[in-house]
N, C-alpha and C positions, 0 to 999 in steps of 0.2 A: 323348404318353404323360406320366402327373403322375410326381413324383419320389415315392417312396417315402415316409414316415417314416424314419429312424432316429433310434435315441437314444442319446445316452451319458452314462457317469457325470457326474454335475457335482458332489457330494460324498458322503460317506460320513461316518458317529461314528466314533468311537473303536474301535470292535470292528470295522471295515470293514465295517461292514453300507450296502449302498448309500442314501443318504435321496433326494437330489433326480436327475434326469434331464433332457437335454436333447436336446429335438425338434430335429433339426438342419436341419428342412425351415420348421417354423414360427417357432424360436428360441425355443419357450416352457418356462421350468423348469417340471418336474414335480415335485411328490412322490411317493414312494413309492405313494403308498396310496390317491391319487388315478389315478397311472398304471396300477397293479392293476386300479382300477374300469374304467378305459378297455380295457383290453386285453380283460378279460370284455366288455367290449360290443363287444369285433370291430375297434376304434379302432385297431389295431396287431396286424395279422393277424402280423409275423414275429416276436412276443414272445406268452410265456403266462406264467404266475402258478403258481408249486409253493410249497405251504405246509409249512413248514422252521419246527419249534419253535413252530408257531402265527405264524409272520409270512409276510406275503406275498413273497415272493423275484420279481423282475423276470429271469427269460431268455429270450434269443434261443431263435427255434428252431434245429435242429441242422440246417445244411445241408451240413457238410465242409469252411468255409470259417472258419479260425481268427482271420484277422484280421478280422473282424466281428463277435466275441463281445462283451461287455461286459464292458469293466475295470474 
């Protein structure tokens, strides 16, 4: 069985808006807006993309399990 993805915060601006992400299976930082594109293409079945003010917003999906959200 392969490991999953998961990702976490790696930084945030000033407003905490999240920018970069990290794959913690591959080690690779994401952007934002890059990792949006990914997720639309299926690349990260347990995250989806909700557009918030016109930007793309990275979250988990909802499964019940709190400590697996993104910080």
């Amino acid at each position: 069985m392969t490991e999953k993805p998961s990702l976490v915060v790696k930084s945030e601006n000033e407003t905490g808006l999240n920018t970069h992400f990290l794959d913690t299976k591959t080690k690779e930082v994401i952007t934002r807006g890059d990792l949006a594109k990914r997720i639309n293409k299926g690349e990260y079945p347990d995250y989806h993309v909700a557009k918030v003010s016109g930007r793309n917003i990275i979250k988990s999906n909802p499964d019940g399990n709190k400590k697996n959200n993104l910080d």
